[in-house]
OpenMM code with the backbone's topology and positions (N, CA, C; nanometers):
from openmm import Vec3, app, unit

residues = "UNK UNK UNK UNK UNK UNK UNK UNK UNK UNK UNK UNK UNK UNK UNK UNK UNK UNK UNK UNK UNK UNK UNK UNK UNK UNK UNK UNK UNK UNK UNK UNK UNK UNK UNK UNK UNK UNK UNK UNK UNK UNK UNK UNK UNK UNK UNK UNK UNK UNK UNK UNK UNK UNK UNK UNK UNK UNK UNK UNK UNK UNK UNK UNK UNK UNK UNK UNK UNK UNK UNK UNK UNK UNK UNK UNK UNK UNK UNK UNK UNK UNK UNK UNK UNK UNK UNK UNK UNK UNK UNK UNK UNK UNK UNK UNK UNK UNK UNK UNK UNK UNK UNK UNK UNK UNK UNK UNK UNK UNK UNK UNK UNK UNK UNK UNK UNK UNK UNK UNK UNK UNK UNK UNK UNK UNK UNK UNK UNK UNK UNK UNK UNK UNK UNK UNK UNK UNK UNK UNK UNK UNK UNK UNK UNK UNK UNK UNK UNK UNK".split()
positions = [
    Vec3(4.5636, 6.3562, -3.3599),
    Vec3(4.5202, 6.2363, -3.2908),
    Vec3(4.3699, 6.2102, -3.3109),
    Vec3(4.3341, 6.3122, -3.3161),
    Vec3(4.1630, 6.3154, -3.3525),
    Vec3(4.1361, 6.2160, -3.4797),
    Vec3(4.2136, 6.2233, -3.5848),
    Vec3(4.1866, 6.1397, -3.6871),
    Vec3(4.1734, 6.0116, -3.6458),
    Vec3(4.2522, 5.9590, -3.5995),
    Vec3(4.2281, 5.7766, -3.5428),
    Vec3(4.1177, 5.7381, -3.4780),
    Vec3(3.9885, 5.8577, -3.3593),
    Vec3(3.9040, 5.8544, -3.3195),
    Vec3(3.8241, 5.8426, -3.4483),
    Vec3(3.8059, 5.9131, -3.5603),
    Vec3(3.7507, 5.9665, -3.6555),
    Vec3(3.7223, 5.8002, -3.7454),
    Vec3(3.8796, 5.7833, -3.7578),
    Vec3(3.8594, 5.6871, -3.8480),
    Vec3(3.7781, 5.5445, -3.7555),
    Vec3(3.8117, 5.5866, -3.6210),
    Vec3(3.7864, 5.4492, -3.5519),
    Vec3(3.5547, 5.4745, -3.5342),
    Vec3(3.5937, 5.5793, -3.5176),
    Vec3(3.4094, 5.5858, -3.5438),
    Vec3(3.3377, 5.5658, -3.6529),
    Vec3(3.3859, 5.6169, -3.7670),
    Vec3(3.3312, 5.5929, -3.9199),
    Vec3(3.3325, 5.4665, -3.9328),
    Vec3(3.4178, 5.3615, -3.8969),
    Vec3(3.4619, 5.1935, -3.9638),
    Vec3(3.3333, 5.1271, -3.8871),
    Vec3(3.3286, 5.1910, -3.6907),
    Vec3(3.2235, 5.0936, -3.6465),
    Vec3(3.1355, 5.1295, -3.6769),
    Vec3(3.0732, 5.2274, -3.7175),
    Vec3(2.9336, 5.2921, -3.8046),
    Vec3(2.9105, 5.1682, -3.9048),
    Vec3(3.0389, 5.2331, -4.0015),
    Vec3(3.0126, 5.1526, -4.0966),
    Vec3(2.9651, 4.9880, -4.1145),
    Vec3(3.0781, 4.9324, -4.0075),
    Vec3(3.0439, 4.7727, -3.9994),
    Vec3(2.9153, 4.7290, -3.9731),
    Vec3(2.8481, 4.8206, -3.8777),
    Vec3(2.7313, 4.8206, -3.8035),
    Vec3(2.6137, 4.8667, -3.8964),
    Vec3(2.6255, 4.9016, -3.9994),
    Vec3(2.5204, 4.9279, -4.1082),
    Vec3(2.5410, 4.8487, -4.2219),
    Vec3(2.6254, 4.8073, -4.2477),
    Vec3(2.6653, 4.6735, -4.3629),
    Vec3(2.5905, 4.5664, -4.2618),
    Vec3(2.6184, 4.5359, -4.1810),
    Vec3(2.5602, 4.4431, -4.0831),
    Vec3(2.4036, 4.4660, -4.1060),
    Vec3(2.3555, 4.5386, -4.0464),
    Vec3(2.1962, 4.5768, -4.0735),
    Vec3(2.1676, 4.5414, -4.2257),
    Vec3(2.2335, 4.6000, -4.3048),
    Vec3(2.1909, 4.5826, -4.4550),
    Vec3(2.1503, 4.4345, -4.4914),
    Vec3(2.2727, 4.3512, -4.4655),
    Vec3(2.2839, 4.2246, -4.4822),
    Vec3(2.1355, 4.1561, -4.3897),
    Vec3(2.1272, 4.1254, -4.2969),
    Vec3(2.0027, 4.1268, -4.2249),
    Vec3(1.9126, 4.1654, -4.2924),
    Vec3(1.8583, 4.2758, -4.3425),
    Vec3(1.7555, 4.2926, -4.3879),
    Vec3(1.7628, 4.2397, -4.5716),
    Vec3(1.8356, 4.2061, -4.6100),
    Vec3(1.8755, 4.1330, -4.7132),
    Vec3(1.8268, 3.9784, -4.7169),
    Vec3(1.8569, 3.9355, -4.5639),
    Vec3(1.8437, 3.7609, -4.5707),
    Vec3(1.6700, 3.7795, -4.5294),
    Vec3(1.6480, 3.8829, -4.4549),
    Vec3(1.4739, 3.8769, -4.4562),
    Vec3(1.4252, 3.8540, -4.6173),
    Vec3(1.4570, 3.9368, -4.7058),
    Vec3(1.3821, 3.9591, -4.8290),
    Vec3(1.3991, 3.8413, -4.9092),
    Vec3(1.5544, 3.7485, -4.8978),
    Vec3(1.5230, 3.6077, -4.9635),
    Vec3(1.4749, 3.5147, -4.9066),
    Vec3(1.4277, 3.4733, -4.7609),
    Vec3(1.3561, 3.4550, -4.6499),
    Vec3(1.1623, 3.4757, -4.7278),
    Vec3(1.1564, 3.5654, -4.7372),
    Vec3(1.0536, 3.5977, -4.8312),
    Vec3(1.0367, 3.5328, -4.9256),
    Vec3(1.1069, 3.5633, -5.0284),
    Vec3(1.1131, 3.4680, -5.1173),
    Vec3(1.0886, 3.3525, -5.1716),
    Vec3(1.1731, 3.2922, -5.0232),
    Vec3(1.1868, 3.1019, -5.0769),
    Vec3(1.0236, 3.1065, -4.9550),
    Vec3(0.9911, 3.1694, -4.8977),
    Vec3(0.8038, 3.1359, -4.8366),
    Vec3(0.6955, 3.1033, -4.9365),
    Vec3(0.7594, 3.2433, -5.0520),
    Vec3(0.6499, 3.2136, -5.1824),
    Vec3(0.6609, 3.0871, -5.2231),
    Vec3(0.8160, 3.0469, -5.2265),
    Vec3(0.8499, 2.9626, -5.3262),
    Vec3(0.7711, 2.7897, -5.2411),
    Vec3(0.7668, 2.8203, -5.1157),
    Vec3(0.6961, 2.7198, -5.0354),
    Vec3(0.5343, 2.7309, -5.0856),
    Vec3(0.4915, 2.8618, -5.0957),
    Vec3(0.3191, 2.8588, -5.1052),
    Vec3(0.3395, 2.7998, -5.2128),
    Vec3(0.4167, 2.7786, -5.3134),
    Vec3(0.4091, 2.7060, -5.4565),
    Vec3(0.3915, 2.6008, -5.4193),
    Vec3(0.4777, 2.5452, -5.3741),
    Vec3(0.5181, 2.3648, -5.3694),
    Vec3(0.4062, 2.3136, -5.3044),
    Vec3(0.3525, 2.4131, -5.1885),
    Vec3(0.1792, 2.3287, -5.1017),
    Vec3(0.0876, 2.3799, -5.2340),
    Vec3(0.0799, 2.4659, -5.3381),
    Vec3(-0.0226, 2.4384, -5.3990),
    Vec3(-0.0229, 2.3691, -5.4811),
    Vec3(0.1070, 2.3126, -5.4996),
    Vec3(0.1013, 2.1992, -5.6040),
    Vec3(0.0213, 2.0734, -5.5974),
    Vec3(-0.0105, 2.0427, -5.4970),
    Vec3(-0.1143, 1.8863, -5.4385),
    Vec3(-0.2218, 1.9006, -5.4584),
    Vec3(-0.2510, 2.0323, -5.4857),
    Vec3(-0.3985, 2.0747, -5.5563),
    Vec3(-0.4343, 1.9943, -5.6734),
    Vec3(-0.3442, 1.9633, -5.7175),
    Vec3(-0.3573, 1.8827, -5.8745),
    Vec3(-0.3304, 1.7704, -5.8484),
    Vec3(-0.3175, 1.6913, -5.7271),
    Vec3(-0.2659, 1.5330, -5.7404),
    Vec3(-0.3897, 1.4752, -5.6879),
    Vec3(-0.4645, 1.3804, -5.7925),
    Vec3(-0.5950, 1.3831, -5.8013),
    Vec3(-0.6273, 1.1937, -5.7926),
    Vec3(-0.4919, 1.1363, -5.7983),
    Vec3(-0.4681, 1.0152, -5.7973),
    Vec3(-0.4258, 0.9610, -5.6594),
    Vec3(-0.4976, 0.8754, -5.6362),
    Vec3(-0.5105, 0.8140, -5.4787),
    Vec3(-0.3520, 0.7489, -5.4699),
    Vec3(-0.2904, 0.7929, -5.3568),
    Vec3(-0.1469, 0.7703, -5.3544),
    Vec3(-0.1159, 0.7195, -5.2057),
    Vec3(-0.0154, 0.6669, -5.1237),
    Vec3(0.0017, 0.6325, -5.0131),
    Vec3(-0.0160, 0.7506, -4.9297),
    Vec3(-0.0566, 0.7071, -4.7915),
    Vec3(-0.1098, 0.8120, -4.7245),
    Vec3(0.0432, 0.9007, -4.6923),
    Vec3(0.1434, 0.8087, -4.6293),
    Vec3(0.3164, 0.8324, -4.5908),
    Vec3(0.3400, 0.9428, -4.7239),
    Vec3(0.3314, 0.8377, -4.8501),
    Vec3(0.3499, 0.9467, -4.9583),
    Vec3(0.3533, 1.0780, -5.0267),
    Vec3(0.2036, 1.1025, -4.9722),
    Vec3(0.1218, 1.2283, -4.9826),
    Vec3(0.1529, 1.3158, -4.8543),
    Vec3(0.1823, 1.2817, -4.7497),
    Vec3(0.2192, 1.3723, -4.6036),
    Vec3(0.3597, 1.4246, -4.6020),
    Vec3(0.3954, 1.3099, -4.6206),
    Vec3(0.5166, 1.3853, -4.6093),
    Vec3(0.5897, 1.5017, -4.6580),
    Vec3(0.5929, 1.4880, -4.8200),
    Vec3(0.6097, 1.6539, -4.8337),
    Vec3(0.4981, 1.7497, -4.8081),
    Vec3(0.4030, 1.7602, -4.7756),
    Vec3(0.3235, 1.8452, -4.6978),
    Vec3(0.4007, 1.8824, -4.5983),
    Vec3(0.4196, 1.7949, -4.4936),
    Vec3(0.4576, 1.8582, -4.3292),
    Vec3(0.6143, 1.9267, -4.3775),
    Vec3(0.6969, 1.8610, -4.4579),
    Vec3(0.8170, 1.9385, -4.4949),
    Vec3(0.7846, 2.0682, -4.5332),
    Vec3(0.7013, 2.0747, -4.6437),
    Vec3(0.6652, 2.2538, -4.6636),
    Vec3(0.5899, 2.3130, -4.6136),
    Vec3(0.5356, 2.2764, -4.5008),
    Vec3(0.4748, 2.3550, -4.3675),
    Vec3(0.5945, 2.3732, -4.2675),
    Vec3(0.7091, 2.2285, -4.2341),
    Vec3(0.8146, 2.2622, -4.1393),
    Vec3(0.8705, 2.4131, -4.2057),
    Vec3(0.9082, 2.3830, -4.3046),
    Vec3(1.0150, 2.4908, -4.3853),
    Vec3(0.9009, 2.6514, -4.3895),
    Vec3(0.7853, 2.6226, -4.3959),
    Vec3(0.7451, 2.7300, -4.4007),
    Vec3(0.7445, 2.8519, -4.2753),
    Vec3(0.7113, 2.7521, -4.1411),
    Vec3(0.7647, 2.8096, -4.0380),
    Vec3(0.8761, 2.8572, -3.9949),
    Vec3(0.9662, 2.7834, -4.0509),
    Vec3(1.0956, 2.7818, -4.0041),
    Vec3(1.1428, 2.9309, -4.0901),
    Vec3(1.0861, 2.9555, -4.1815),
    Vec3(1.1163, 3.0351, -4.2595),
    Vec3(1.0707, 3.1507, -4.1952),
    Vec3(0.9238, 3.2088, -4.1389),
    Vec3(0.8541, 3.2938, -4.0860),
    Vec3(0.9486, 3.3241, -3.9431),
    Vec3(0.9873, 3.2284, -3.8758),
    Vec3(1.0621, 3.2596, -3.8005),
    Vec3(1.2027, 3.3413, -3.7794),
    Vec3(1.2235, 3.2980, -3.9111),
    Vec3(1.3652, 3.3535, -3.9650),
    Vec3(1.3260, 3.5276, -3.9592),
    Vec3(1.2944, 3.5633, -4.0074),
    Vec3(1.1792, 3.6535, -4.0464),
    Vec3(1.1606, 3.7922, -3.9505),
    Vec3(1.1160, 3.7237, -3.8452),
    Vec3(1.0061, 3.7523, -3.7635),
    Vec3(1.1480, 3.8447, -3.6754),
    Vec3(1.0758, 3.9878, -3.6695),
    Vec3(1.1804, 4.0844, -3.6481),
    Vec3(1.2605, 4.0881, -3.5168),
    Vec3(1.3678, 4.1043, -3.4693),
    Vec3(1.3853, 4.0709, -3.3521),
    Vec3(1.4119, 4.2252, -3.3037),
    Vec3(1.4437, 4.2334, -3.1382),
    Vec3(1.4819, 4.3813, -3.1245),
    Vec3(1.6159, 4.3710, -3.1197),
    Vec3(1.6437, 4.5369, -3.1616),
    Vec3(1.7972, 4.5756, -3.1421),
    Vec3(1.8111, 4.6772, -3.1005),
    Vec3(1.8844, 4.7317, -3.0180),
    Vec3(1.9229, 4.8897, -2.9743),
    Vec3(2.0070, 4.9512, -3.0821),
    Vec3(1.9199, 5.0895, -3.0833),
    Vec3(1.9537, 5.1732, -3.2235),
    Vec3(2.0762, 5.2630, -3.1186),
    Vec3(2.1334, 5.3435, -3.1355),
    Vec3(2.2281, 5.4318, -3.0924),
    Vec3(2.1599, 5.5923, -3.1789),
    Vec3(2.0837, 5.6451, -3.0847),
    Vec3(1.9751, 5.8089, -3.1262),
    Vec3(2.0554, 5.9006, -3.1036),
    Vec3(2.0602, 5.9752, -3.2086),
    Vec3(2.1863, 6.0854, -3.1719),
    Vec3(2.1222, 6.2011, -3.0722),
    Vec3(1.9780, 6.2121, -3.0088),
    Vec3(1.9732, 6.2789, -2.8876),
    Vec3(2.0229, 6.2336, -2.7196),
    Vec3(2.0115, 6.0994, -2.7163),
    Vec3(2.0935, 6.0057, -2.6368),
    Vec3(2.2750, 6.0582, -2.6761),
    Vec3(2.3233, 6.0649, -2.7384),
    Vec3(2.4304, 6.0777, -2.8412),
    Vec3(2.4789, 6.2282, -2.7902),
    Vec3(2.3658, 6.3396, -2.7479),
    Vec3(2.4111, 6.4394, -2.7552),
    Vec3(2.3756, 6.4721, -2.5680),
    Vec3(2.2854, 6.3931, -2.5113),
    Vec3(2.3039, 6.4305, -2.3565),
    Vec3(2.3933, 6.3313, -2.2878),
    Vec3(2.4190, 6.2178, -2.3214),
    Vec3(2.5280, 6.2016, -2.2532),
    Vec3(2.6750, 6.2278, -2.2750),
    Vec3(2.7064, 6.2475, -2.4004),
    Vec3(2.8448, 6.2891, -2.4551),
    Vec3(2.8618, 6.4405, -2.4790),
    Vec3(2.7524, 6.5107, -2.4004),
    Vec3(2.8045, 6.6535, -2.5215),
    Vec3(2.8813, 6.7457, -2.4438),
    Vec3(2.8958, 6.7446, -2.3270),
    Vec3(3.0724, 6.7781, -2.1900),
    Vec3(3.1824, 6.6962, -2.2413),
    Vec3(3.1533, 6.5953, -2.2509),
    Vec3(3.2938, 6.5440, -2.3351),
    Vec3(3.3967, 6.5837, -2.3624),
    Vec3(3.5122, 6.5833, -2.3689),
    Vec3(3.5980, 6.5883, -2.4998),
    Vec3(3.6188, 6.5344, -2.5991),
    Vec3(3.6329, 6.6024, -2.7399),
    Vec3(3.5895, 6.5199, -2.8245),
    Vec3(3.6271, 6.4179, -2.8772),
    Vec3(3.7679, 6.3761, -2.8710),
    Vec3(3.8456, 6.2550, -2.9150),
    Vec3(3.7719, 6.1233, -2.7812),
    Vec3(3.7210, 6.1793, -2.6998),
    Vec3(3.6565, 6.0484, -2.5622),
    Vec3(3.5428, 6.0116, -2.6208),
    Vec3(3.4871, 6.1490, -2.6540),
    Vec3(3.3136, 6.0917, -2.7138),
    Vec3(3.3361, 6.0257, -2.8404),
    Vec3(3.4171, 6.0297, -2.9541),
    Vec3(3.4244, 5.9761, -3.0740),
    Vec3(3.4932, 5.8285, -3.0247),
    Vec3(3.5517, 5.8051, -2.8988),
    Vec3(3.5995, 5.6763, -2.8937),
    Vec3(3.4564, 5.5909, -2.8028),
    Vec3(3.3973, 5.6744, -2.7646),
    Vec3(3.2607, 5.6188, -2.7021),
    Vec3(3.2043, 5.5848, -2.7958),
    Vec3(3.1376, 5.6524, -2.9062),
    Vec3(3.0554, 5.6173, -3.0086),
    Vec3(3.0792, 5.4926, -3.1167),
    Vec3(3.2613, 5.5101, -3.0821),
    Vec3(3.2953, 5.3903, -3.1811),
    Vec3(3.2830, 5.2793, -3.0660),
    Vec3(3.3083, 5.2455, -2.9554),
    Vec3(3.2400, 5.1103, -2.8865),
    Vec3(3.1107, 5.0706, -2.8646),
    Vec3(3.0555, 5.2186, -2.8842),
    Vec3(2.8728, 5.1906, -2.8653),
    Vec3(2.8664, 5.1185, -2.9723),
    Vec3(2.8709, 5.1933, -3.1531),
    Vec3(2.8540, 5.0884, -3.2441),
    Vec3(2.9467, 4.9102, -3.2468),
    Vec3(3.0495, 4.9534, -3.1755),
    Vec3(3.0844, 4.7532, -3.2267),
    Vec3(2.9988, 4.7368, -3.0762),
    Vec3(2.9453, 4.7527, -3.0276),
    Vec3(2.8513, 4.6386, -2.8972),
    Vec3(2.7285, 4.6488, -3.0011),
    Vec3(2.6560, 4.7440, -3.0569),
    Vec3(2.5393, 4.7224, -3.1256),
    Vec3(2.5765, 4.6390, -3.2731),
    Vec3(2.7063, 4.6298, -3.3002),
    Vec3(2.7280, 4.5320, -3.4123),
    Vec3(2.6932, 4.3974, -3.4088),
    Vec3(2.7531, 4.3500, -3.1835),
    Vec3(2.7405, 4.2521, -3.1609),
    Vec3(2.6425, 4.2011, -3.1473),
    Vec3(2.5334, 4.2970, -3.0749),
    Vec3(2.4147, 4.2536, -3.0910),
    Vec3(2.3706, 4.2409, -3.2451),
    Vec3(2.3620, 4.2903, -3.2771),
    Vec3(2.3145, 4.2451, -3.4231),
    Vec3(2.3383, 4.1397, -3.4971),
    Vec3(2.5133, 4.0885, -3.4834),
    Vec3(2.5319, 3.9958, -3.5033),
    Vec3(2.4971, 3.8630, -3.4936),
    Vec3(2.4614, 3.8696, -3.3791),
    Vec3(2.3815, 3.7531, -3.2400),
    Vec3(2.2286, 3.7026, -3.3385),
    Vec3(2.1565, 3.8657, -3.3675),
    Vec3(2.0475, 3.8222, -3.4227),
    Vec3(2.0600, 3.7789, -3.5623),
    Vec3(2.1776, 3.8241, -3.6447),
    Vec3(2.1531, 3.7799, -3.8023),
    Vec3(2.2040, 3.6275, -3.8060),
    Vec3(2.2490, 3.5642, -3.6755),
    Vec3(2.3105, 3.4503, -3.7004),
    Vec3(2.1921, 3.3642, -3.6421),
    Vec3(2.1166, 3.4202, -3.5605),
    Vec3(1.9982, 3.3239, -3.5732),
    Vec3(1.8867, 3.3340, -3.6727),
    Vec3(1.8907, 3.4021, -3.7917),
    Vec3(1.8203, 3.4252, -3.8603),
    Vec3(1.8342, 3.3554, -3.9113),
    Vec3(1.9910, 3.3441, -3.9978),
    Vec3(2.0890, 3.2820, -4.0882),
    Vec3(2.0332, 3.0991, -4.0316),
    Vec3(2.0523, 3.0660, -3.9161),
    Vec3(2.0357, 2.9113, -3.9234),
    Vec3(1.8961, 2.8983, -3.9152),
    Vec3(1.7324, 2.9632, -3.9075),
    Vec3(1.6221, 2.9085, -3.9301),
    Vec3(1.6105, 2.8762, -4.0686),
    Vec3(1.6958, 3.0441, -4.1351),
    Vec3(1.6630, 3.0237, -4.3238),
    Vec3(1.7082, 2.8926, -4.3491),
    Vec3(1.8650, 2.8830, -4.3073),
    Vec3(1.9031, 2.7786, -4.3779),
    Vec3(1.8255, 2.6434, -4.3665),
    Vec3(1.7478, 2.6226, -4.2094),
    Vec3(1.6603, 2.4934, -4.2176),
    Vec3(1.5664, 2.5209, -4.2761),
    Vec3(1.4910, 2.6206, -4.2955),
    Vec3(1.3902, 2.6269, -4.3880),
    Vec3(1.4147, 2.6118, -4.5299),
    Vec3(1.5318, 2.6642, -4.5605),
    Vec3(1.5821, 2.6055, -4.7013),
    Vec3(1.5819, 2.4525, -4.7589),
    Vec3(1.6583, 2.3832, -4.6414),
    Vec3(1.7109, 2.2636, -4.6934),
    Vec3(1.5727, 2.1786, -4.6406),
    Vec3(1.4796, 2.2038, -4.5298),
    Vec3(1.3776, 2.1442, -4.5552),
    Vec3(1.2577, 2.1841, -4.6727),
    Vec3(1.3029, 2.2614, -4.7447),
    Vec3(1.1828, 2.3077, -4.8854),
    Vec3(1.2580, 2.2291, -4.9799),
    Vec3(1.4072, 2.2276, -4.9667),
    Vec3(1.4731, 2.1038, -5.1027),
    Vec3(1.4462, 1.9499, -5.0483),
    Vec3(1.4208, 1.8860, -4.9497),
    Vec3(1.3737, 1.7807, -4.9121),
    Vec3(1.2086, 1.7778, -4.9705),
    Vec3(1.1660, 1.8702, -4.9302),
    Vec3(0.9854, 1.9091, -4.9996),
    Vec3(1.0044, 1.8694, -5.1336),
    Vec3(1.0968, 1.9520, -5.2128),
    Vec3(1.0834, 1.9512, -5.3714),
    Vec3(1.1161, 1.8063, -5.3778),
    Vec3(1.2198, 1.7453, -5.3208),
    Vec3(1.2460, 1.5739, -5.3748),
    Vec3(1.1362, 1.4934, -5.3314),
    Vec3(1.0606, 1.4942, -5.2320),
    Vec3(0.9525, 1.4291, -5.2279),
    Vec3(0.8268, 1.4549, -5.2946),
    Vec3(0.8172, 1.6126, -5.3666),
    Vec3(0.6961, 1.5994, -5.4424),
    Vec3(0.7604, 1.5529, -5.5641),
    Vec3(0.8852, 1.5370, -5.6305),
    Vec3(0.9225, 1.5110, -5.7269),
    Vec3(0.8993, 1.3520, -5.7438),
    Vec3(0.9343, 1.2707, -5.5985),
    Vec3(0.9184, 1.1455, -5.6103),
    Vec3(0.7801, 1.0957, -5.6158),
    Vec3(0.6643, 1.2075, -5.5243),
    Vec3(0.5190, 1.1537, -5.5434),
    Vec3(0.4752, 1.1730, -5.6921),
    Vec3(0.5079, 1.2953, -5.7855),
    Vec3(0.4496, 1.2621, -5.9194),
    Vec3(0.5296, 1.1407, -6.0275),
    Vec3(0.6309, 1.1396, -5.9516),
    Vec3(0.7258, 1.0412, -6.0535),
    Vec3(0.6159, 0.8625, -6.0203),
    Vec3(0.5375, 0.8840, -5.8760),
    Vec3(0.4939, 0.7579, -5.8608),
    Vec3(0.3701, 0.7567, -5.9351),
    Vec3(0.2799, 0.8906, -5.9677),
    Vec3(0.1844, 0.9293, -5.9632),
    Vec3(0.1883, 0.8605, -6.1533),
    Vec3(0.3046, 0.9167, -6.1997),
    Vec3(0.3108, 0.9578, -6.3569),
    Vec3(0.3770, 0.7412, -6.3752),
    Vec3(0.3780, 0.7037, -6.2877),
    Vec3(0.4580, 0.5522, -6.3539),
    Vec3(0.3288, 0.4304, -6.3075),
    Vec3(0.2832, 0.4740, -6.1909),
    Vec3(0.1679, 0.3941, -6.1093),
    Vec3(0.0566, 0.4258, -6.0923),
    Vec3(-0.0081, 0.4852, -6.2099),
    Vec3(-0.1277, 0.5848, -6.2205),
    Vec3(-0.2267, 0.4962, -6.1449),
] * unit.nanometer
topology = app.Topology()
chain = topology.addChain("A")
for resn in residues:
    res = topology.addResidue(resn, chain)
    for name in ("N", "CA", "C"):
        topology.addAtom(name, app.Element.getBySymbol(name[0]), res)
């Protein structure tokens, strides 16, 4: 019977560290598309031709929105770790098929929490995303005005 505790502790471990992985995964392309923002604001460095004021702002404040939005994404949140000295004073009278079914609900509640946080991560990136592709179409449209209406 011990095996089903066994297997039931290893899976929520497991889920619960694929989970973390992933999270710290969407931080590092989170990263990423920030650089890919410091690009797009240094691009106006070079637009040297007097253009509408609307014109010129607007993708600015888009790759400043997106840039925040992105940092936010980011920006670490807390989670309760499960310490195997915690691990060993409250479970270690136990029996052991109780404590291995404890450990497997401790990890799916710390899955949930985790979950909670990678899904608010998941929707800042994504606005920070789709406001840096709104950025790119408006600097695309200010040099297209820049390069036709010199």
């Amino acid at each position: 019977m011990s095996d089903i505790y066994n297997l039931m502790a290893e899976e929520a471990r497991q889920s619960f560290f694929q989970l973390e992985n992933i999270t710290a995964a969407l931080d590092s392309k989170a990263f990423g598309v920030v650089t890919a923002d410091a690009l797009l604001f240094s691009v106006f460095a070079y637009i040297n031709t007097p253009v509408s004021i609307a014109l010129f702002y607007v993708p600015i404040v888009l790759v400043v929105l997106s840039f925040i939005s992105l940092l936010v994404s980011t920006w670490p949140r807390h989670f309760h770790r499960q310490f195997s000295d915690d691990t060993i004073k409250n479970y270690g009278t136990w029996e052991p098929n109780r404590v291995l079914a404890q450990i497997a609900a401790n990890y799916a509640e710390l899955e949930l929490n985790q979950y909670k946080i990678y899904k608010n991560k998941l929707n800042w990136f994504f606005a920070g995303l789709v406001l840096m592709v709104f950025a790119m179409v408006c600097e695309i449209a200010v040099f297209a005005y820049v390069t036709v209406d010199p």
